[in-house]
C-alpha positions in Angstrom: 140.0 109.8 106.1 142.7 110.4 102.9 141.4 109.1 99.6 144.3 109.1 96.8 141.2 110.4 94.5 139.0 113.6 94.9 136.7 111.7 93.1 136.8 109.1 95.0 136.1 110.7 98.6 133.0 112.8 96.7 131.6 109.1 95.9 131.9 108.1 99.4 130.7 111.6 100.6 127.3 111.0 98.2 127.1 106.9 99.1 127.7 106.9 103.1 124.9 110.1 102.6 122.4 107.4 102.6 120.6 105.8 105.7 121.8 103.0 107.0 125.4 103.4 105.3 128.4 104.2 107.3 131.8 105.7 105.9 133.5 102.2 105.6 130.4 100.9 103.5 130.1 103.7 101.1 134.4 102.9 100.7 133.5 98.9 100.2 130.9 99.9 97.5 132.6 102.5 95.9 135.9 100.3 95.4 133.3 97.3 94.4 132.0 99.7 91.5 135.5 100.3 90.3 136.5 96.9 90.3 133.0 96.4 88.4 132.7 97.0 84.0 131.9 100.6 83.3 128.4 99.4 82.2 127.7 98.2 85.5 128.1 101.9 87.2 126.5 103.7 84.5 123.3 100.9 84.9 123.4 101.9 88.7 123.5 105.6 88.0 120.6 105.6 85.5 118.3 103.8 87.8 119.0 106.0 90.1 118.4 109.2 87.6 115.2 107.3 86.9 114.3 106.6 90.1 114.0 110.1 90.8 112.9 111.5 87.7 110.0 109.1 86.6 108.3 107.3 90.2 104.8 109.0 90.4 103.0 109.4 93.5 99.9 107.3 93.1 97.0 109.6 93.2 94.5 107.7 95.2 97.3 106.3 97.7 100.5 108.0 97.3 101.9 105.3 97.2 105.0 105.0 94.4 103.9 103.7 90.9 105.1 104.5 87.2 101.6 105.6 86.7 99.2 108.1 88.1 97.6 105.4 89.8 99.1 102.7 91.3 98.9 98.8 90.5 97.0 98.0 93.5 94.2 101.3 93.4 94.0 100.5 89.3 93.1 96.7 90.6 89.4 95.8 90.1 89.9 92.9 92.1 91.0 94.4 95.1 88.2 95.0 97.8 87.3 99.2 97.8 85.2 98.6 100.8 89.0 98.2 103.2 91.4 100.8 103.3 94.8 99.9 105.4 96.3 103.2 107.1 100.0 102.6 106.8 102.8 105.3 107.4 104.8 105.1 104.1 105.6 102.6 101.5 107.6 99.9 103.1 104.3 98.9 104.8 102.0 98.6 102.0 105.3 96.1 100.4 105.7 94.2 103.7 101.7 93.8 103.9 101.6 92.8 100.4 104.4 90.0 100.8 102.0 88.2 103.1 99.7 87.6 100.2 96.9 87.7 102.5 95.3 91.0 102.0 93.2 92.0 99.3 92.0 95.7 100.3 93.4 98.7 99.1 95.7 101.4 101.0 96.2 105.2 102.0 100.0 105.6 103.1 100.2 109.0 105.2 103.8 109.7 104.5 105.0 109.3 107.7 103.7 110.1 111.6 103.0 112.9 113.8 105.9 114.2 115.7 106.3 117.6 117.2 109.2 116.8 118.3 110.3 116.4 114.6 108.2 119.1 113.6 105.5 116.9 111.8 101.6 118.2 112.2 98.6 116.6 110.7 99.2 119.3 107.6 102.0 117.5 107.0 101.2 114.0 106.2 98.1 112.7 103.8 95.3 113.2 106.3 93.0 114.8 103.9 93.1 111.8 101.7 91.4 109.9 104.9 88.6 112.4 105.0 88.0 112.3 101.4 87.8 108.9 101.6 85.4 109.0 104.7 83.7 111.4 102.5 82.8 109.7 99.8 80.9 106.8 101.3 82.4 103.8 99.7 84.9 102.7 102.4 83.2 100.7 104.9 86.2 99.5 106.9 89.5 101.6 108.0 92.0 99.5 109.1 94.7 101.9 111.0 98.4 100.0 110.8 100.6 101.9 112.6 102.8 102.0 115.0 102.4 102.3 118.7 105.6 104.4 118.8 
């Protein structure tokens, strides 16, 4: 597709480079932004720049945090004894919407696929040895996926 902008089309290019967003959506958003008060893009584009710059991997975890360690590890009420296996981040947040756990968490970073070229060096299996390890975790709970 034509774009009367070079500028333009590289927006596009960069926006419909994420998942989930086709060609036409990355047009819609890009036209929204320029419709939108120059405040409002530059806003957009520094969270972004902070995004990437300043998340930290939580170092008991991984999971994202603006610390070393997360919220939920750095928690003294959450139970130490329960460690949910999840595969990445969106888990741990859809888990913690329920309300209804109170353990702690070891995200691997995603899931075994040769297919994909994804071994067990790959994802944070070491964390779950440590953890096994160290003799304070009397409960894993593994959710994952079947698939």
């Amino acid at each position: 597709m034509d774009y009367p902008s070079k500028v333009l089309a590289k927006a596009v290019d960069e926006i419909a480079g994420l998942p989930g967003i086709g060609r036409k959506t990355a047009l819609r958003l890009a036209l929204h932004l320029l419709k939108q008060p120059n405040s409002r893009a530059t806003s957009l584009g520094n969270s972004l720049i902070n995004l990437v710059n300043e998340i930290k991997y939580c170092k008991e975890c991984h999971n994202f945090s603006d610390f070393e360690i997360c919220e939920i590890c750095s928690n003294e009420k959450r139970n130490d004894e329960v460690i949910c296996i999840v595969e990445d981040v969106r888990d741990v947040i859809a888990i913690e919407n329920t309300g209804k756990y109170t353990g702690k968490y070891l995200i691997l970073g995603g899931k075994i696929s040769p297919m994909e070229g994804v071994g067990p060096n790959q994802l944070n299996i070491p964390s779950i040895e440590k953890k096994l390890n160290d003799g304070k975790v009397k409960e894993f709970i593994f959710a994952l996926s079947a698939t």
